[in-house]
Structure formats: C-alpha cells, structure tokens
C-alpha positions as CSV (number, residue, x, y, z in Angstrom):
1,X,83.5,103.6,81.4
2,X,80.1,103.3,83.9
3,X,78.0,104.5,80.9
4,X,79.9,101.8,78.3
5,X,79.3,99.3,80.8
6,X,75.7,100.0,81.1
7,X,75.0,100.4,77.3
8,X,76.3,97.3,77.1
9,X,74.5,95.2,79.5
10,X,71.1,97.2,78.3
11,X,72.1,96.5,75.1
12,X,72.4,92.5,75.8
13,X,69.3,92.8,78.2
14,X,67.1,93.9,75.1
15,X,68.9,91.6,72.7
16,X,68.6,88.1,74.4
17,X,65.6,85.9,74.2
18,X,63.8,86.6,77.7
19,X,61.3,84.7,77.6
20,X,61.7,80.8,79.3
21,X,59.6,77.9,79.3
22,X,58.6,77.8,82.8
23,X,56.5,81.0,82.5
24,X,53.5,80.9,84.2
25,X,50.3,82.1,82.2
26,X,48.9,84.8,84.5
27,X,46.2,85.7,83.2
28,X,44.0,83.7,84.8
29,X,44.2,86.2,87.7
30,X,42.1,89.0,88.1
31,X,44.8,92.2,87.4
32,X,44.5,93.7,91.2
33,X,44.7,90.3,93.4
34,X,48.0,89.4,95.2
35,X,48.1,85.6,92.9
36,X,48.3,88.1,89.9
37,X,51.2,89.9,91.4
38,X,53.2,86.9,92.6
39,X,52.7,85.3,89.6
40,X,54.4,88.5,87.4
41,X,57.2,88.8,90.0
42,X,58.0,85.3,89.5
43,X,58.3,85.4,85.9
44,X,59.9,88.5,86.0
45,X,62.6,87.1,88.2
46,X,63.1,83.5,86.1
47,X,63.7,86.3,83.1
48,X,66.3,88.3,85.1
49,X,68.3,85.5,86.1
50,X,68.3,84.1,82.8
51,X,69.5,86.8,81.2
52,X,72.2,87.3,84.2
53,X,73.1,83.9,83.4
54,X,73.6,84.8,79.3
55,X,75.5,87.9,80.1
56,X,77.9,86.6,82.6
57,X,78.1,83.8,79.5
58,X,79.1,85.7,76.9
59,X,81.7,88.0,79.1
60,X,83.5,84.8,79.7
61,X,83.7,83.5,76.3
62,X,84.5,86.7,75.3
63,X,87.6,87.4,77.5
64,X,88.4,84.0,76.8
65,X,89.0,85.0,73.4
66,X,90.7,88.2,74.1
67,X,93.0,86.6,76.4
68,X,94.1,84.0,74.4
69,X,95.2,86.0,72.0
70,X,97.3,88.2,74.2
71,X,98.5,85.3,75.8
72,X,100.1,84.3,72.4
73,X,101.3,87.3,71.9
74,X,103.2,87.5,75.3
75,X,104.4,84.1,74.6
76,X,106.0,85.0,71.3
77,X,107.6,87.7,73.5
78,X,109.0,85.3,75.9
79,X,110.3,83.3,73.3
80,X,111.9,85.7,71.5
81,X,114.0,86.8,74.9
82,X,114.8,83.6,75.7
C-alpha cells in the first residue's frame, strides 16, 4: 500500500506544472555564494508547496467523487429497508 501511495504522489509530483510565477531568476549569482543558494532553496520550496497544495487538491476532489457515489449507493440501501 506504502509503495502505491508513493508511486502515486511521484507520479503527481512529476506530472504537475512546478514551475510558479514568483520564481526568482538566480542566475545572477555566482554558483558557490550563499545569495545563489538561498535563492534555489527558495524556489525550490514555493515549488514543493505548490505541488503539496495540487496533490492534497486532487485527493479531495477525488474522494469527493468516490464518496458520493457510495453514499448513493448506501442510500438506495436504506431506502430499500425502510
């Protein structure tokens, strides 16, 4: 189940647009200076919470949809015992 789950999250990782608008251009920084570095982590961050943010998106709308159909199906249930 660990290794589905992880597939999956890679999978979504790779697939989704990473890149945002408020990227910083770094390379106006040498490669080996501390601004450089900052600059990379930073972007690199904005990128991992935006993605974070699309996957926890998508697993809501998609056990949204899941659940309402069971929900319909255990009210069809209900209504047929009652």
């Amino acid at each position: 189940m660990k290794k589905i789950i992880f597939i999956l999250i890679l999978s979504n990782l790779l697939s989704t647009n990473l890149y945002s608008k408020e990227l910083v251009d770094c390379t106006s920084y040498k490669k080996l200076s501390k601004e450089f570095l900052k600059c990379k982590a930073g972007n690199l961050k904005k990128k991992t919470i935006s993605a974070g943010k699309n996957i926890v998106k998508d697993t809501k709308d998609y056990q949204k949809k899941e659940w309402s159909k069971e929900k319909k199906k255990l009210n069809k249930l209900k209504e047929k015992i009652y």
